[in-house]
C-alpha positions as CSV (number, residue, x, y, z in Angstrom):
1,X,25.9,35.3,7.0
2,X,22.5,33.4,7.5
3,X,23.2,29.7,7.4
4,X,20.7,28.4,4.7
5,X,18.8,24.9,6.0
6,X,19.8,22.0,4.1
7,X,17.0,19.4,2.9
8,X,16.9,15.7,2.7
9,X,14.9,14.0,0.5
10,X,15.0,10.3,-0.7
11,X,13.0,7.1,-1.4
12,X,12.1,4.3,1.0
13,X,10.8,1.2,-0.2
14,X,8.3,-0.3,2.3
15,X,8.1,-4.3,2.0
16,X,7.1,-7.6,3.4
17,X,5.0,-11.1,2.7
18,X,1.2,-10.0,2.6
19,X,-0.9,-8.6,5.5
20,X,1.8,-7.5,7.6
21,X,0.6,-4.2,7.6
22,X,2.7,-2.2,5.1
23,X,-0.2,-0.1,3.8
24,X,-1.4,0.7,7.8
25,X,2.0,2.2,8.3
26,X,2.3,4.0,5.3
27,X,-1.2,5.9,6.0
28,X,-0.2,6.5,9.4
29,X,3.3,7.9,8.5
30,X,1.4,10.2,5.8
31,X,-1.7,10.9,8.0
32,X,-3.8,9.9,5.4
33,X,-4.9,7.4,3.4
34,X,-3.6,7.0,0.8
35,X,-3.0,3.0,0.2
36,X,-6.0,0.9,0.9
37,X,-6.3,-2.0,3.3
38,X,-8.3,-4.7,4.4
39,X,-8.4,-8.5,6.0
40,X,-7.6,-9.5,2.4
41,X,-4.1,-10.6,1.6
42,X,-2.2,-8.9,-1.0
43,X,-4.8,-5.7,-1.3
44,X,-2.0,-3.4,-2.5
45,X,-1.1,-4.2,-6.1
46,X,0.7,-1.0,-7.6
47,X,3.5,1.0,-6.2
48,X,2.2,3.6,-4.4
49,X,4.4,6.7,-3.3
50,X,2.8,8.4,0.7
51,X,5.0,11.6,1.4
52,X,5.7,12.9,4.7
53,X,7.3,16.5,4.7
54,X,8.7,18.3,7.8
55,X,11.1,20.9,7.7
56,X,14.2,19.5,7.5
57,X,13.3,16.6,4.7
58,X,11.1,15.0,2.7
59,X,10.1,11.3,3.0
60,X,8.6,9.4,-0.3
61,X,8.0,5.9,1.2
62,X,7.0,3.4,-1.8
63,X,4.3,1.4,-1.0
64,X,4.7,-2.3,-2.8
65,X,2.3,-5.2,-3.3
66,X,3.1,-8.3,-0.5
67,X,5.4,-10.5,-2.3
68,X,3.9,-13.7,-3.4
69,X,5.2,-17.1,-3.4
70,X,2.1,-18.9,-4.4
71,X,-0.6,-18.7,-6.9
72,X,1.6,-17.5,-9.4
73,X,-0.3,-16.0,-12.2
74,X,0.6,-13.2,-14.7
75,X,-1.0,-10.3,-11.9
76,X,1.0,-11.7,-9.4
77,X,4.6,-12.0,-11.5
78,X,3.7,-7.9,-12.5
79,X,3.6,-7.3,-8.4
80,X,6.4,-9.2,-7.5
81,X,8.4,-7.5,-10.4
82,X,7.1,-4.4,-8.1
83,X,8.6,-5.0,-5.4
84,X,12.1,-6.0,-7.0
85,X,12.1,-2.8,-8.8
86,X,11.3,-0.7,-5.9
87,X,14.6,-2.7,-4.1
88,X,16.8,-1.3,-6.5
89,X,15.3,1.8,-7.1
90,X,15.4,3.5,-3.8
91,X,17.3,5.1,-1.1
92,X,16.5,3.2,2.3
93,X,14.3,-0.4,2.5
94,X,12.3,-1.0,5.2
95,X,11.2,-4.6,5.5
96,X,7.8,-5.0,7.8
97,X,7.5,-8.5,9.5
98,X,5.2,-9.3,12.3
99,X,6.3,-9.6,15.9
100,X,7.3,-13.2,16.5
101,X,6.5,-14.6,13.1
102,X,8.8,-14.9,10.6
103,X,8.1,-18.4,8.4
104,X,9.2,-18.8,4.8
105,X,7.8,-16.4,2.9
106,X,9.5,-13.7,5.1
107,X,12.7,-15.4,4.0
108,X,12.1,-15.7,0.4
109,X,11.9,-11.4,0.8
110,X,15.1,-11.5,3.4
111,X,17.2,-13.3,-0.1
112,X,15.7,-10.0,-2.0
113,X,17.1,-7.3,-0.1
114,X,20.3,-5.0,-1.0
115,X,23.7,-5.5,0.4
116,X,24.7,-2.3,-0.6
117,X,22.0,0.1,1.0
118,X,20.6,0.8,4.6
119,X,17.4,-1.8,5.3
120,X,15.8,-1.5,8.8
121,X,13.7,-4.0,9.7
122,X,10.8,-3.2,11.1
123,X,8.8,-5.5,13.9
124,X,4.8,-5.2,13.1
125,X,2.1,-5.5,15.5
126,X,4.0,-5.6,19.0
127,X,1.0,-4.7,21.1
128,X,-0.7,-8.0,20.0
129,X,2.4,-10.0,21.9
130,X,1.4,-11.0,24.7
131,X,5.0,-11.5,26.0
132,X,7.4,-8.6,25.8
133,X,10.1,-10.9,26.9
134,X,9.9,-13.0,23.7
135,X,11.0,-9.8,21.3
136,X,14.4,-9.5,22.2
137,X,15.5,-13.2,21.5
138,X,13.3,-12.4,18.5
139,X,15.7,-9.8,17.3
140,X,18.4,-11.4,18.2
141,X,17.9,-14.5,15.8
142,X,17.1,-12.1,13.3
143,X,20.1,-9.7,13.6
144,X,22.6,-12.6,12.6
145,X,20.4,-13.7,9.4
146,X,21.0,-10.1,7.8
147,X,22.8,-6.9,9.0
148,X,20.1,-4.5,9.4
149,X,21.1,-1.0,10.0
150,X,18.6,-0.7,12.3
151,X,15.2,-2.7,13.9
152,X,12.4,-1.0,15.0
153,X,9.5,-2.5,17.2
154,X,6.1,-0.6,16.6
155,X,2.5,-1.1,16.2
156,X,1.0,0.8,12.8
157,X,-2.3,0.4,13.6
158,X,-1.8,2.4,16.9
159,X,0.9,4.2,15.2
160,X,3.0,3.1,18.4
161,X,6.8,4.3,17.7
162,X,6.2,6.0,14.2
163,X,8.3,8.9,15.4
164,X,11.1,6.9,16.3
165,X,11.3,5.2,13.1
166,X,11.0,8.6,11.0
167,X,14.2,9.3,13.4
168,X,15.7,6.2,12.2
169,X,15.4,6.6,8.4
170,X,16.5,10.7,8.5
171,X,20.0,10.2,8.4
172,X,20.1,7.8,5.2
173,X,18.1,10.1,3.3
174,X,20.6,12.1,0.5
175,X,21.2,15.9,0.8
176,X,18.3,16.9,-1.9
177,X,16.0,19.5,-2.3
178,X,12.5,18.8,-1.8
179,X,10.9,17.0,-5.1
180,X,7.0,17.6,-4.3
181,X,5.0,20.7,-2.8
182,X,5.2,20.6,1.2
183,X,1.4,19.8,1.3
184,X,1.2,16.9,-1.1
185,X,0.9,13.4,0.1
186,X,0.9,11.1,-3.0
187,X,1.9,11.2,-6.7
188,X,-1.2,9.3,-7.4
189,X,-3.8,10.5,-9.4
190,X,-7.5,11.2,-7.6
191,X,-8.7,9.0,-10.8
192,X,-6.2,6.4,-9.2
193,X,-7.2,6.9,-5.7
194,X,-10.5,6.8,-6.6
195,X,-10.5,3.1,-7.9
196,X,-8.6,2.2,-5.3
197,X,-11.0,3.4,-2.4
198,X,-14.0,1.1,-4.3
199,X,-11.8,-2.0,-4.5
200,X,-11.3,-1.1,-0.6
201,X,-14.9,-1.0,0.0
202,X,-15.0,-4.1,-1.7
203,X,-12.8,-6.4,0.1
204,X,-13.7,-4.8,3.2
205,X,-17.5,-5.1,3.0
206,X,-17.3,-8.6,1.1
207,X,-13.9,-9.9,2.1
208,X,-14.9,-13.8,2.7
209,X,-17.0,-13.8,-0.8
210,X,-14.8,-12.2,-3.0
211,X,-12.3,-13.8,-4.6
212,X,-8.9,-12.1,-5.5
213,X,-9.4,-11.8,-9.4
214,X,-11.6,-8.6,-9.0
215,X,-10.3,-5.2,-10.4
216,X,-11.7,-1.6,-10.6
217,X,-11.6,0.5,-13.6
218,X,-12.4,4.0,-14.1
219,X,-14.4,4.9,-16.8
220,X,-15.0,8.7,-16.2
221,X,-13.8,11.2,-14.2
222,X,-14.5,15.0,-14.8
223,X,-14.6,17.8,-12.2
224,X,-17.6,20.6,-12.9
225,X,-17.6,23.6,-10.5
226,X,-15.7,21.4,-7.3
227,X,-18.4,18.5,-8.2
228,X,-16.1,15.4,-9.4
229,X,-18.3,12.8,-11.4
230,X,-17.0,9.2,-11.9
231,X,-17.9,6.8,-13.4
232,X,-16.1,3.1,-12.3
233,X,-16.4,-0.6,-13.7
234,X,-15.7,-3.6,-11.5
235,X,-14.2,-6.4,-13.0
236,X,-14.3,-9.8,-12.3
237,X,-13.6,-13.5,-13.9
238,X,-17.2,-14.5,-13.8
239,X,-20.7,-14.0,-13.8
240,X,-21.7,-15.6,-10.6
241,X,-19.1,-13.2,-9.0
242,X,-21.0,-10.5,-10.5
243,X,-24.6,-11.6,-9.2
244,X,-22.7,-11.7,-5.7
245,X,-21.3,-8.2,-6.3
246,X,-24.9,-6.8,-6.9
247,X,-26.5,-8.5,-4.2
248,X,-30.5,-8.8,-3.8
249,X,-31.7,-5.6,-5.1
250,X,-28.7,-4.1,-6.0
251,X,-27.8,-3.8,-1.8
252,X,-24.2,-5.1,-1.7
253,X,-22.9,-2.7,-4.5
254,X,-25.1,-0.1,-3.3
255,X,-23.4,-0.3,0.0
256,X,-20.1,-0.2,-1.8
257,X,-20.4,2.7,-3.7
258,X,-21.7,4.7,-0.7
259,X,-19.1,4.3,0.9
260,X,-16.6,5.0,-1.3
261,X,-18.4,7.9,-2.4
262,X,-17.7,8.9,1.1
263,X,-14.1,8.5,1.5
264,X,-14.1,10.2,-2.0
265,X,-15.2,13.5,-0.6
266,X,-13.4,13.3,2.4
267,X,-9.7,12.7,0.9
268,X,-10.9,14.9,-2.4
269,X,-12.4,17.9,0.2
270,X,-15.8,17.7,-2.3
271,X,-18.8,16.4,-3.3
272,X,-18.7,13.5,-5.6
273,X,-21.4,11.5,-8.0
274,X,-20.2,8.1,-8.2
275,X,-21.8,5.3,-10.5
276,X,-21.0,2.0,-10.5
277,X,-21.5,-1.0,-12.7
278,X,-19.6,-4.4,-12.2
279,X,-18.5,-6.3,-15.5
280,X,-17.2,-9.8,-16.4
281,X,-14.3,-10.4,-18.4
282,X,-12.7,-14.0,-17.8
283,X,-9.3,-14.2,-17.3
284,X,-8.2,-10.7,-16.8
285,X,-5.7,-11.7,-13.9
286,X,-3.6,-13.4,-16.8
287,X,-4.5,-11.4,-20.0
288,X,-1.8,-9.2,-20.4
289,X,-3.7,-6.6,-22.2
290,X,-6.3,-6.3,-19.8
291,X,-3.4,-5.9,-17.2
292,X,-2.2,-3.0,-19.2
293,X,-5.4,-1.4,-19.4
294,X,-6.1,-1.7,-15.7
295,X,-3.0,-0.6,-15.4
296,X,-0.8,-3.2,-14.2
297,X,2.2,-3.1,-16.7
């Protein structure tokens, strides 16, 4: 008799304070990108689920907002609850900090995380240490603040010791079969992905200007023979921040859209019309209906 190969599949909850690179590893673990990223704190504000299939399991690694412990408004309380509920919902946590740094707001997460479930910590950004020698110490204060089922030094953007933490998280993943197609790499929606990749754009071509309150919505999105037209609104709290959007001439948001228009094609594998327009509506980061329609709650 043929022995039949059994599958693993589970949930892993990636989290940490903001800009510690949680969205860099998950688009290098998924080989795509799939959560976007920039200089910006805080960029990520859903739940986004990257899967990584091989043949022996099936990783669904959630994605969560940096967890905020300042600024609160109602945006940033429908994160945090994000990242609480991804905590509880999952199968294995791994908790990103940077090498060497770990202040307060990585111990407001530390009081967050589950007694009852493996959580590897995982040390960000070694190749910027200029030391080697001060990591071990490192982990060694850390290992007696929590009991970690594992640590794991590595570098996401390099994607430096990736392998060896997909080794790490395989044998806390349940006995399962597979719950999505072998070649898909989110449960997002391409209308979702597709305001994401402009509030990328964004932050990345206008990070020092913009200011945090600003949102993308997507008005249209239809597919005619492999063409995908869309249509996307950005919000923001007010009307100077709209003049600065548009730039002289329309150049800044010109420069946006083209090059999310780019990333469009690439991730959708097709050509794309994209028209944007940028709108004011004041106080959207603490209307709770506008959060609902931008699809916060």
């Amino acid at each position: 008799m043929i022995a039949t190969l059994k599958h693993h599949t589970g949930y892993i909850a990636i989290i940490g304070r903001p800009n510690v690179g949680k969205s860099t590893l998950l688009n290098h673990l998924v080989g795509q990108n799939v959560s976007i990223t920039s200089k910006k704190a805080q960029t990520t504000r859903h739940r986004i689920n990257g899967i990584l299939t091989d043949e022996q399991s099936q990783f669904i690694f959630v994605d969560t907002p940096g967890f905020q412990t300042q600024h609160m408004n109602r945006l940033n309380s429908v994160m945090n609850r994000a990242v609480t509920q991804s905590v509880r919902d999952v199968d294995v946590v791994v908790f990103v900090i940077e090498a060497i740094c770990f202040d307060e707001r990585d111990a407001q997460i530390l009081k967050l995380l589950p007694v009852d479930k493996p959580v590897i910590l995982v040390i960000n950004k070694v190749d910027r240490l200029a030391d080697k020698s001060k990591l071990l110490p490192f982990l060694a204060k850390l290992s007696k603040e929590f009991a970690f089922s594992a640590m794991v030094p590595i570098s996401a953007e390099h994607g430096t010791q990736l392998p060896e933490l997909i080794c790490t998280i395989r044998p806390y993943l349940p006995e399962s079969p597979f719950l999505f197609r072998e070649d898909e790499i989110t449960d997002r929606s391409e209308r979702f992905i597709a305001a994401e990749l402009v509030r990328e754009k964004l932050f990345r071509l206008m990070w020092d200007e913009i200011p945090y309150s600003v949102s993308v919505a997507i008005d249209q999105f239809t597919v005619e023979s492999g063409l995908r037209r869309i249509h996307a609104s950005i919000i923001v709290d007010r009307a100077n921040q709209k003049a600065m959007i548009i730039g002289k001439n329309g150049e800044e948001l010109k420069a946006v859209a083209t090059r999310a228009r780019k990333d469009m094609e690439k991730l959708f594998g097709s050509k794309v019309y994209l028209k944007v327009w940028v709108k004011v509506k004041r106080g959207w980061a603490d209307d709770l209906r506008a959060l609902k329609t931008l699809g916060y709650e």
